[in-house]
C-alpha positions as CSV (number, residue, x, y, z in Angstrom):
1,X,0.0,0.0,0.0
2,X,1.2,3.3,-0.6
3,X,2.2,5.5,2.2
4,X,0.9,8.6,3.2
5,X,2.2,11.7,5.1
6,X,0.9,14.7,6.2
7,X,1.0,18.2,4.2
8,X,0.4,22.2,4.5
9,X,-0.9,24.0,1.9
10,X,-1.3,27.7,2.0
11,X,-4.6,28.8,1.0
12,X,-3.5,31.9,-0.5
13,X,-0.9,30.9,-2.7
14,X,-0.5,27.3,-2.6
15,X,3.1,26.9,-1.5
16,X,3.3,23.6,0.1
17,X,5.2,22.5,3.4
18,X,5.9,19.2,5.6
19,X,5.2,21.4,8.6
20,X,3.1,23.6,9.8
21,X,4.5,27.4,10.0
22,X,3.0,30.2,10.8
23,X,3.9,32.7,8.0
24,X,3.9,31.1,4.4
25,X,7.0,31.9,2.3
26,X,5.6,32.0,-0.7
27,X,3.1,34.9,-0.4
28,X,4.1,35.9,3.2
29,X,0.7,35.7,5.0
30,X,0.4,34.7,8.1
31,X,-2.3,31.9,9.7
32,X,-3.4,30.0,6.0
33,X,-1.3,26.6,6.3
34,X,-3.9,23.6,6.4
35,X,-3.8,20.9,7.3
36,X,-3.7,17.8,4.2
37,X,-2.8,14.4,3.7
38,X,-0.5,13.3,0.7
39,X,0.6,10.0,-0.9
40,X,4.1,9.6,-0.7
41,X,6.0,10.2,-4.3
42,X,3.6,13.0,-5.8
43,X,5.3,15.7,-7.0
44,X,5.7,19.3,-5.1
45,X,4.4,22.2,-6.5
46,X,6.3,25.5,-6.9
47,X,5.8,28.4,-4.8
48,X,3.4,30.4,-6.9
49,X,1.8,27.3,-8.8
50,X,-2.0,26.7,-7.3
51,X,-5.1,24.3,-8.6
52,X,-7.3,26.3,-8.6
53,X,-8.1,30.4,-8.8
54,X,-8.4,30.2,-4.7
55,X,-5.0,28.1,-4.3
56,X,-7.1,25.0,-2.5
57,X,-6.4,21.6,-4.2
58,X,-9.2,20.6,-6.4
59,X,-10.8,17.4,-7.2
60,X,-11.0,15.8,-10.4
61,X,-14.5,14.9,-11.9
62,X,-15.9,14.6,-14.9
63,X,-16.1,17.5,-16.7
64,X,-20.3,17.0,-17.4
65,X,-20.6,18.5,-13.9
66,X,-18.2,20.9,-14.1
67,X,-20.5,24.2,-13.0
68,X,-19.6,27.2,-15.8
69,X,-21.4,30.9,-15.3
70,X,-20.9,33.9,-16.9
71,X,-17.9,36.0,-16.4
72,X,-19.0,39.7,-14.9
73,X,-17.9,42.3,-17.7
74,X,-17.4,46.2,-16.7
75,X,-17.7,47.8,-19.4
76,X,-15.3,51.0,-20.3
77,X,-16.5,54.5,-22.5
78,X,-14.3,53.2,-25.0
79,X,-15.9,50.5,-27.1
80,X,-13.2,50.0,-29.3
81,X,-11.4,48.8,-25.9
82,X,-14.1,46.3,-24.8
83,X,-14.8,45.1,-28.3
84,X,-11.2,44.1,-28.0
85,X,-11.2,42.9,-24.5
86,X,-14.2,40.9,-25.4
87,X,-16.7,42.6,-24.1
88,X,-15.4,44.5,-21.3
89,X,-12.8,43.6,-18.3
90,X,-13.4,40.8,-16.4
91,X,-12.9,40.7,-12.8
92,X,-9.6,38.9,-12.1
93,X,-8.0,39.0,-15.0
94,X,-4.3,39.8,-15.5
95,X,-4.0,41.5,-19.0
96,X,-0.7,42.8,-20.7
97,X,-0.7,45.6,-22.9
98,X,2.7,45.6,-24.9
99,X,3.7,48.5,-27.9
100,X,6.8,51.1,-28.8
101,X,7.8,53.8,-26.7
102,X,5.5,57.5,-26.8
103,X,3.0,55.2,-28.8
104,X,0.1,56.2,-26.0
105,X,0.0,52.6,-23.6
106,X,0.2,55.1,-20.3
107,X,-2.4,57.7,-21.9
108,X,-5.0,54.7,-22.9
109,X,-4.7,53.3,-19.2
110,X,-4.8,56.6,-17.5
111,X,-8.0,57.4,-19.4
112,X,-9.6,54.1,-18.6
113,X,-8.7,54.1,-15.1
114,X,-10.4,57.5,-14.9
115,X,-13.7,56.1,-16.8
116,X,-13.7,53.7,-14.3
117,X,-13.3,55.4,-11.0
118,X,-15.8,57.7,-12.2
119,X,-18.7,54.8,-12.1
120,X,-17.5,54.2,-8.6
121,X,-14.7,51.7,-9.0
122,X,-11.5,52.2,-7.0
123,X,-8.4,52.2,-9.3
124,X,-4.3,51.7,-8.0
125,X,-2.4,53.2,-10.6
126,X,0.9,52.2,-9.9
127,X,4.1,54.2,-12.3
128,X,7.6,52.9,-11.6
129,X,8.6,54.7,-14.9
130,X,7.5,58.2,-13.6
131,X,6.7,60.1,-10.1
132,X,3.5,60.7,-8.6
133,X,4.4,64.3,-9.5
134,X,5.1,63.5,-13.3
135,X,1.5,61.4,-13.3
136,X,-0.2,64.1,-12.1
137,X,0.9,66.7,-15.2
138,X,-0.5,64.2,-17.4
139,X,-3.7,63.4,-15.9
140,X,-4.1,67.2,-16.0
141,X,-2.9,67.3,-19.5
142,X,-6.3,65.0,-20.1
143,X,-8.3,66.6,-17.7
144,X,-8.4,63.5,-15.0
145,X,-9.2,64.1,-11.6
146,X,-11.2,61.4,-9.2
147,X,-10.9,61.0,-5.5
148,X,-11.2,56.9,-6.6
149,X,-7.8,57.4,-8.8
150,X,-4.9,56.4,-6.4
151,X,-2.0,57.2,-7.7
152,X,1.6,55.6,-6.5
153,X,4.8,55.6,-7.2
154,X,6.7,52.4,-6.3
155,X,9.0,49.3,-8.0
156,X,9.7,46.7,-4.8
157,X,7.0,44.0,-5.3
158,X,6.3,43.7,-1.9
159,X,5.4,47.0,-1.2
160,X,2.9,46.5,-4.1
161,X,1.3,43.4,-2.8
162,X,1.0,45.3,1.0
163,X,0.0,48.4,-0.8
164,X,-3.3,46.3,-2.8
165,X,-3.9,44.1,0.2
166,X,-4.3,47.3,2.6
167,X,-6.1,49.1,-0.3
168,X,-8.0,46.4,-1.7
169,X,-8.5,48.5,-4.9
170,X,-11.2,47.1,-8.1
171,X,-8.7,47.5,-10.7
172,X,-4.9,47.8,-10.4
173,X,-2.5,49.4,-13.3
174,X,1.3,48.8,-13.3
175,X,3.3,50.1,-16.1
176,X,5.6,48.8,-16.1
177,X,6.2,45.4,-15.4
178,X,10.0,45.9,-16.3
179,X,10.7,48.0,-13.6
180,X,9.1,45.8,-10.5
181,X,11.1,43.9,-8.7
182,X,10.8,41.2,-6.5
183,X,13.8,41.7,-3.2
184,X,14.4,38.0,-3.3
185,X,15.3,37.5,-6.6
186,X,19.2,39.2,-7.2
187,X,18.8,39.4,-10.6
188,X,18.5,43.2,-11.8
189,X,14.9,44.6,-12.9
190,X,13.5,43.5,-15.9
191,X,15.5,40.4,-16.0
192,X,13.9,36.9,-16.8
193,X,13.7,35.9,-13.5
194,X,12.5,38.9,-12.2
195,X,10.1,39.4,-14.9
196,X,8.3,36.1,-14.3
197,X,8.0,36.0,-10.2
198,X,7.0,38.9,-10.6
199,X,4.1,38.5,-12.9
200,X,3.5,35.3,-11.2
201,X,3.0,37.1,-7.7
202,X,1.0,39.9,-9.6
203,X,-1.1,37.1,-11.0
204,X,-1.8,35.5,-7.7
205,X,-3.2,38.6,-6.5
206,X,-5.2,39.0,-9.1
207,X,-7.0,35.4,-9.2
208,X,-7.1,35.1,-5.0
209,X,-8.7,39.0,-4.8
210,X,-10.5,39.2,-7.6
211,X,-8.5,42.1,-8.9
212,X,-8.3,43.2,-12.6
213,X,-5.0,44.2,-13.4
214,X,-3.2,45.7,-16.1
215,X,0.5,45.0,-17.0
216,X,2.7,47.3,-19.2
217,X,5.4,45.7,-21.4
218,X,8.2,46.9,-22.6
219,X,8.9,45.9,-26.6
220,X,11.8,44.8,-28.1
221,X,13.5,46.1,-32.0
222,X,11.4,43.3,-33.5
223,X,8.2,44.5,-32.0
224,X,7.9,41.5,-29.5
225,X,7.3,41.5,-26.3
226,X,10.5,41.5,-24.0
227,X,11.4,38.9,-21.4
228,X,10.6,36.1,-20.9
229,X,8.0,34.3,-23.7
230,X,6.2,32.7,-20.1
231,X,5.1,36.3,-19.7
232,X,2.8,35.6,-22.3
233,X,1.9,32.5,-21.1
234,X,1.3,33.3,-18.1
235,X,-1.3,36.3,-18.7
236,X,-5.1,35.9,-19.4
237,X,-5.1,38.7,-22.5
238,X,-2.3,39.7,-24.7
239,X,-2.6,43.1,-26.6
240,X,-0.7,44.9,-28.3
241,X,-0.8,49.0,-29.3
242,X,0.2,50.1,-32.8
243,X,0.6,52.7,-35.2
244,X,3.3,55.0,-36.3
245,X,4.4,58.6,-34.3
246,X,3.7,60.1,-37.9
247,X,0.2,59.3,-37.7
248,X,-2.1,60.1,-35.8
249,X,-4.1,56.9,-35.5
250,X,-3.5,54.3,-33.4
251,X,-4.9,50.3,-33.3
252,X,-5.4,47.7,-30.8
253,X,-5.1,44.2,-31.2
254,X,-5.7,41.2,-29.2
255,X,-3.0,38.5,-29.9
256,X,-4.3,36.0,-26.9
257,X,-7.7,36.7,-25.1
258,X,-9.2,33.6,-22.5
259,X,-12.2,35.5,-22.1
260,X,-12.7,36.7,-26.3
261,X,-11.5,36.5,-29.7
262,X,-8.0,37.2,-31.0
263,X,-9.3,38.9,-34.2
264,X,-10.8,42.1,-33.1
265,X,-9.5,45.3,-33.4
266,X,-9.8,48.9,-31.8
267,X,-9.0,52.0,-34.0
268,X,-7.9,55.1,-31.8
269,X,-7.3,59.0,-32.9
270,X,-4.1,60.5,-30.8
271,X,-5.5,64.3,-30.0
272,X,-4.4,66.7,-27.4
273,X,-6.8,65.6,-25.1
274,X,-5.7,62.1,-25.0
275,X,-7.1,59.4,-27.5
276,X,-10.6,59.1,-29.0
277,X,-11.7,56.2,-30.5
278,X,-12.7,56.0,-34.2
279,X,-16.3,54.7,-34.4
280,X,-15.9,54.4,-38.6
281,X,-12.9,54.1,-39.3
282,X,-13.7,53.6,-43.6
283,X,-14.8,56.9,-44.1
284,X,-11.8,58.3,-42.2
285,X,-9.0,56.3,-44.5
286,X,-11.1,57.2,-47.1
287,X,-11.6,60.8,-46.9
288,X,-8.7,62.2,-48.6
289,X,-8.8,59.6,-51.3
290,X,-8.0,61.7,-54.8
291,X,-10.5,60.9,-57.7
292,X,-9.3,59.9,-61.0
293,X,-5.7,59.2,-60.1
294,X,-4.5,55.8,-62.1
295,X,-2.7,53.1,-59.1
296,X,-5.5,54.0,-56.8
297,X,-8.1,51.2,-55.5
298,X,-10.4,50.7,-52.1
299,X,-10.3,46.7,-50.7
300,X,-12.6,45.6,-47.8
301,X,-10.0,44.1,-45.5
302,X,-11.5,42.1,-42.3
303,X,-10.1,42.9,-39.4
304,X,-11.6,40.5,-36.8
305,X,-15.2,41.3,-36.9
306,X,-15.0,44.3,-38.3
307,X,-14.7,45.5,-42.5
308,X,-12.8,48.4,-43.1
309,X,-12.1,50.2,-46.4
310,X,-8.7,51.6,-47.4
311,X,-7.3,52.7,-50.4
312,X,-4.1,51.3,-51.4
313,X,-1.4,53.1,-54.0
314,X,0.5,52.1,-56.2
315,X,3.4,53.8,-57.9
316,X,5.1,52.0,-61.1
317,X,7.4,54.0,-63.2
318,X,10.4,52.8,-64.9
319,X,13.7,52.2,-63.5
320,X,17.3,54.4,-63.6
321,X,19.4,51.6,-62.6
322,X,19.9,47.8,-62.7
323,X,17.8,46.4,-60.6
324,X,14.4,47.8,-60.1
325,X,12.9,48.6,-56.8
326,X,10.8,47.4,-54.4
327,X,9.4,49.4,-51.8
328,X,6.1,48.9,-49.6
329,X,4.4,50.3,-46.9
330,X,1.2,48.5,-44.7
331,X,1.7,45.2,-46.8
332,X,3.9,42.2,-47.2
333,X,7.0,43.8,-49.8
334,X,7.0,39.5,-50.7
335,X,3.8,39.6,-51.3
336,X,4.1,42.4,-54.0
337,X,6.8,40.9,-55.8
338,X,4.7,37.4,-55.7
339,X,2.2,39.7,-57.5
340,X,4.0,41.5,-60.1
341,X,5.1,38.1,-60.9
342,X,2.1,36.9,-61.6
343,X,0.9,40.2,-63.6
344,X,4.4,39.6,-65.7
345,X,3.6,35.7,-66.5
346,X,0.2,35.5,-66.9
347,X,-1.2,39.2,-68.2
348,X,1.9,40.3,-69.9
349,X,3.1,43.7,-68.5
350,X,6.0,43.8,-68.1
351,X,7.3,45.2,-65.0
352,X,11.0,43.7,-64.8
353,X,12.6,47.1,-65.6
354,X,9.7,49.1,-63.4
355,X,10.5,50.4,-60.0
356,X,7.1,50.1,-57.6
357,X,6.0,51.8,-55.0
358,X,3.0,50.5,-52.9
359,X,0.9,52.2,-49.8
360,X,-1.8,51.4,-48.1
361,X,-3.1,55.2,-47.0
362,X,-3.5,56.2,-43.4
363,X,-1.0,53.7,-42.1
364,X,-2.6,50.5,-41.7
365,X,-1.1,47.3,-41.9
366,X,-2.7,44.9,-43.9
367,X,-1.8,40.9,-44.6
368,X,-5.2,39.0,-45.5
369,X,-5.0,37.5,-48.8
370,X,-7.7,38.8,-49.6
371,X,-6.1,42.3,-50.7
372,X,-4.2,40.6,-53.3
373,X,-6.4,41.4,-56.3
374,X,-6.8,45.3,-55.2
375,X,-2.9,45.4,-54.8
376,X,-2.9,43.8,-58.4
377,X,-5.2,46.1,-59.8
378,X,-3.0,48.7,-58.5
379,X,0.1,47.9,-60.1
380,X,-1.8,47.6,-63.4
381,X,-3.5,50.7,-63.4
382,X,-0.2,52.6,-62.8
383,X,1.4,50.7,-65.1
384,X,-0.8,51.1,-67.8
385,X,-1.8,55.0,-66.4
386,X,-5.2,53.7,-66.5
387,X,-7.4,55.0,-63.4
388,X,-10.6,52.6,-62.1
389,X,-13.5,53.7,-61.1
390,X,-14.1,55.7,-57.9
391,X,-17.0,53.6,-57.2
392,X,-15.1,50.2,-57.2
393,X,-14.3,48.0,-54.6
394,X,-11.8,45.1,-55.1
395,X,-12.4,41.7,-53.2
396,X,-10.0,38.6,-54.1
397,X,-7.3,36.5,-53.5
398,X,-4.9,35.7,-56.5
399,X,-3.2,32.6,-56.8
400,X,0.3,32.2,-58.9
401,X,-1.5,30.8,-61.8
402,X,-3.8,34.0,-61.7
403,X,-6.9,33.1,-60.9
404,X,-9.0,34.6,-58.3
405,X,-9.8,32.9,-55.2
406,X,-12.6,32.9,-52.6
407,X,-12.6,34.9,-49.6
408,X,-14.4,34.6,-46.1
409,X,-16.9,36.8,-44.7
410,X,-18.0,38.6,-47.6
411,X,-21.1,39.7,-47.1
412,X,-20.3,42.2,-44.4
413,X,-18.1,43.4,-47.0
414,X,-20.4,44.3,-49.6
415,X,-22.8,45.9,-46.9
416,X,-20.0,48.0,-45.3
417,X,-18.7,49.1,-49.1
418,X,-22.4,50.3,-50.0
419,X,-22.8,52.2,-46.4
420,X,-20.2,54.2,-48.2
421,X,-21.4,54.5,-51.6
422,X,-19.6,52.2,-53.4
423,X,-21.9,51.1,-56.4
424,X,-19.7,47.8,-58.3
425,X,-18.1,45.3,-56.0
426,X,-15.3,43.1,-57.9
427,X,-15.1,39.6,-56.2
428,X,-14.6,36.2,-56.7
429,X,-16.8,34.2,-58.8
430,X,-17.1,31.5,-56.5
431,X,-18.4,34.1,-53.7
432,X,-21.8,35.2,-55.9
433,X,-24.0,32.6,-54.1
434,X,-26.1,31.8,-51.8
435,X,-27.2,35.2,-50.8
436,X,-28.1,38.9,-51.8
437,X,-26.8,42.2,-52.3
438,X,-27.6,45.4,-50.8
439,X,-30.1,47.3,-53.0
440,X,-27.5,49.4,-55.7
441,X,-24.8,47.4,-55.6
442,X,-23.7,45.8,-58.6
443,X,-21.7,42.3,-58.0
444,X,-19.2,41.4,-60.8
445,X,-17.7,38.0,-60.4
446,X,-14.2,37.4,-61.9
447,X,-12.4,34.2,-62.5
448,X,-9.0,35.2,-63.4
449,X,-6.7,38.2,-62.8
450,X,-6.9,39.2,-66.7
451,X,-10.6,39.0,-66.5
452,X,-10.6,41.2,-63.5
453,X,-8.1,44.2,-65.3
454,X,-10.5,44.1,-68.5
455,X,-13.7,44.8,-66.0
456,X,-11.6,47.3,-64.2
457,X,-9.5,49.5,-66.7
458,X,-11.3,48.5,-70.0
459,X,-14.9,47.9,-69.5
């Protein structure tokens, strides 16, 4: 028979013992070791590893009787943010908000925690980057003031965890997670190990309190984010916060979401006042769109739930040197080459001695396939100096022997192209049935990228 031995767990953070003690190291509480029994030869659990969210050992059972209810959303004044959370923030939820430096992370969580404390929830904003003093000119700046904002200025992890257990705050904000440090670990801040207890404690908090929490992260030259790639792990939503310091507009994506899907995106307007979210963003990227120029075409490009129009131009014009160029911007440059390939084999231009220049306006990033016929169409109609029509929209993926490919999810497409008055949607053939227009839209289905240049530039 297998022996069995006598255990302590701590009921806050799990940390196991063979004795009873009265203060836990792992989380440092005092009075939560109980009392269990243990077959000899299991395996011990690491300090911060628990079960379950309340660090008590559960049971195994089948998972017909597991019990499932509805996680409690709060729900922010900017929908873009809880379209991308999911639907709001859940309670006890450790999310990490990674993006470059100046890009706006600190102004988009200063805003939010003011939203928040205004409907009566109590928000830690914790800086280790700046002084209280230095948050305070900036709340200012956006015209933030609430008696439920706390504001504090600390980087020792401990002082943090006393400071939220004496506090007991709804929503905690710590930007950034590279400058906390834990004073056991000797590593410097923003090391590996550092990074990881670190979250690990912070996650603990947030699972055993309830706690909402928001992490900053720190991103490296590749756009990543830095430490350790358990940090991302570890976390209940990933998102990251884009855009360029030249423009103006800023996006929100989810890259890992336990509570929501990974394909949604928020659209926000940097201002002097702090960030405003963009409620259309098509008629925004297409505002300034010139009419009659040749290279110049409008894809619907899905990004998560949501169409959005953009215009994308194309430059060709021929070359001074040897080897042409290649330049884009918002899309794949491979991609481009894959499809002035194609245009070279299987229409004929020839674009071997034509430098090209593609954009996708407003600074977007784009990488669906199914932009590839727009981007075509493009680099035909500068080519050939040859404008479309400014009531076309372009819908397709090419393949390398040129024909034109289905794409998902076009019928919100179509509907969010005539909300903006476009009147002839090019698309796949194979995407015509099974249902209907919008009334004054007229659907052209092409088969082939030569099909779709004579329907664009010569019919």
């Amino acid at each position: 028979m297998a022996k069995r031995k006598i255990k302590f767990i701590c009921q806050e953070c799990g940390y196991e013992s063979p004795k009873w003690m009265g203060k836990c190291p792992g989380c440092g509480v005092w009075n939560k070791m109980v009392e269990e029994t243990e077959t000899v030869g299991t395996g011990r659990r690491g300090a911060f590893a628990h079960s379950s969210n309340t660090g008590i050992a559960a049971k195994a059972m089948p998972i017909t009787k597991v019990e499932t209810m509805n996680e409690p959303r709060i729900q922010t004044e900017l929908k873009e943010l809880n379209r991308v959370l999911g639907g709001g923030v859940v309670k006890g939820s450790l999310v990490l908000i990674g993006g470059d430096p100046g890009i706006g992370k600190s102004t988009l969580l200063l805003q939010v925690s003011f939203q928040l404390a205004k409907i009566g929830h109590t928000v830690l904003y914790i800086s280790g980057e700046e002084s209280m003093k230095q948050t305070k000119l900036r709340a200012e700046r956006l015209n933030i003031t609430s008696e439920n904002l706390l504001v504090y200025s600390e980087t020792n992890l401990e002082e943090i965890s006393r400071t939220i257990e004496n506090l007991s705050p709804d929503f905690v904000i710590v930007d950034s997670i590279q400058t906390v440090f834990h004073p056991d670990v000797t590593s410097a801040p923003g090391s590996v190990s550092q990074v990881r207890e670190s979250t690990a404690e912070l996650m603990r908090i947030a699972k055993t309190k309830g706690i909402a929490i928001f992490i900053v992260g720190h991103v490296t030259k590749e756009g990543s984010i830095a430490g350790p790639r358990i940090l991302e792990h570890m976390v209940d939503t990933v998102l990251y916060f884009e855009g360029e310091r030249h423009h103006t507009y800023r996006i929100l994506r989810a890259v890992k979401n336990r509570f929501g899907s990974t394909n949604e995106m928020g659209i926000f307007e940097m201002k002097e006042k702090g960030l405003e979210e963009v409620a259309n963003p098509s008629e925004i990227f297409l505002e300034e769109r010139s009419q009659g120029a040749s290279g110049s075409t409008v894809v619907a490009s899905m990004e998560g739930t949501r169409p959005v129009l953009v215009e994308i131009q194309a430059l060709i014009s021929p070359t001074s040197f040897g080897n042409p160029r290649r330049t884009a911007t918002g899309v794949d440059s491979n991609r481009v080459n894959l499809l002035m390939a194609v245009l070279e084999k299987r229409v004929g231009l020839l674009l071997q001695n034509q430098d090209a220049y593609l954009k996708v306006a407003g600074g977007v990033k784009l990488d669906e396939p199914a932009i590839d016929l727009a981007v075509a169409v493009s680099i035909a109609s500068s080519f050939r100096d040859k404008p479309t029509r400014a009531t076309d929209c372009i819908i397709g993926e090419v393949g390398l022997t040129g024909e034109v490919r289905r794409v998902s999810r076009i019928e919100q497409r179509v509907q969010e192209a005539a909300k903006l008055g476009f009147e002839r949607i090019i698309l796949p053939e194979n995407n015509l049935g099974g249902w209907k227009a919008p009334e004054g839209i007229t659907l052209i289905g092409v088969s082939t990228i030569g099909q779709t240049l004579k329907v664009t530039l010569e019919g």
